[in-house]
Structures are given as structure tokens and as C-alpha cells.
N, C-alpha and C positions, 0 to 999 in steps of 0.2 A: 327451422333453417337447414339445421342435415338433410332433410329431404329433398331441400331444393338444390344441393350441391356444397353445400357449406360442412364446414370438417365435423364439430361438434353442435348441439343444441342441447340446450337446459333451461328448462321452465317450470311454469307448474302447467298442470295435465290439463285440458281444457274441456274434460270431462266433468273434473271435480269444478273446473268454472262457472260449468253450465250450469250443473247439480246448483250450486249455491246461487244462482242466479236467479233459479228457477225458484230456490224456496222464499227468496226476497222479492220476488214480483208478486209469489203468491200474496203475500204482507201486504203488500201494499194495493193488490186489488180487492183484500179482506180490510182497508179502510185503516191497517196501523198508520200513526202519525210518523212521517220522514224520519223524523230527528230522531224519533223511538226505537226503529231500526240499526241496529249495529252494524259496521263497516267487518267484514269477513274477509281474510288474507287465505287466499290456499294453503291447505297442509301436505299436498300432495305433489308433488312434483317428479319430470324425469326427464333420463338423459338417453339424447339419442347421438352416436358416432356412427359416422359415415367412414368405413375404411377403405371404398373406393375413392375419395377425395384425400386421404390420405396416403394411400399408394399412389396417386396422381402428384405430390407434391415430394413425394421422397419420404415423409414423416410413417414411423411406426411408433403406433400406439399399445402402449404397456400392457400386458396380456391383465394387470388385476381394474385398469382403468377399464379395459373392453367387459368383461364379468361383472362388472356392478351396474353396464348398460342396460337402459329399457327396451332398446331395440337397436339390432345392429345393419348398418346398409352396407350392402358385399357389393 
């Protein structure tokens, strides 16, 4: 959502979605039974801050919330 203009986003990474997506499809085009398969929640997650949308709104963001971002839009 930061990307599209929005102040902050935080989710999990949709690389590590992929990744586990990809090993459950393997399963199941190697014939496991549905039910046998386990539901997998991300472990990975991250946060992206937009501080061009925050200079657009007046809001400054706390120099230790900006440092613990995954990525930051100027």
C-alpha cells in the first residue's frame, strides 16, 4: 500500500508467500491427501514507510520507526 501512496504498509513478504505456496502445490501435485497438508502462516514479514506521503500530510515519522523499515519511499 506505501507504494501506491499510502503512509505506511506492513504485511508478510510475498516472496516468503510465494516460497510456501510453491512447496504446497508441489504436495499436492505429488498426490498428498488435502487434509494432510498443513495450513502455513508467514514468518516473515515487513514494513514499508512512505515519507513522501508523510511530508504531504504534515506527519513526521520517528527517526527509530524509520530504521527498523524494510524499505523507505523518499
Amino acid at each position: 500500500m506505501a507504494e501506491q501512496g499510502g503512509l505506511i504498509g506492513y504485511g508478510p513478504r510475498l516472496t516468503e508467500v510465494f516460497r510456501q505456496l510453491g512447496g504446497q502445490l508441489i504436495k499436492i501435485l505429488r498426490g498428498t491427501n488435502l487434509a494432510d497438508i498443513p495450513i502455513e502462516q508467514p514468518s516473515r514479514f515487513e514494513l514499508v514507510i512512505n515519507l513522501k506521503t508523510a511530508k504531504a500530510i504534515g506527519l513526521e515519522v520517528p527517526a527509530a520507526v524509520v530504521l527498523r523499515a524494510d524499505a523507505i519511499i523518499e
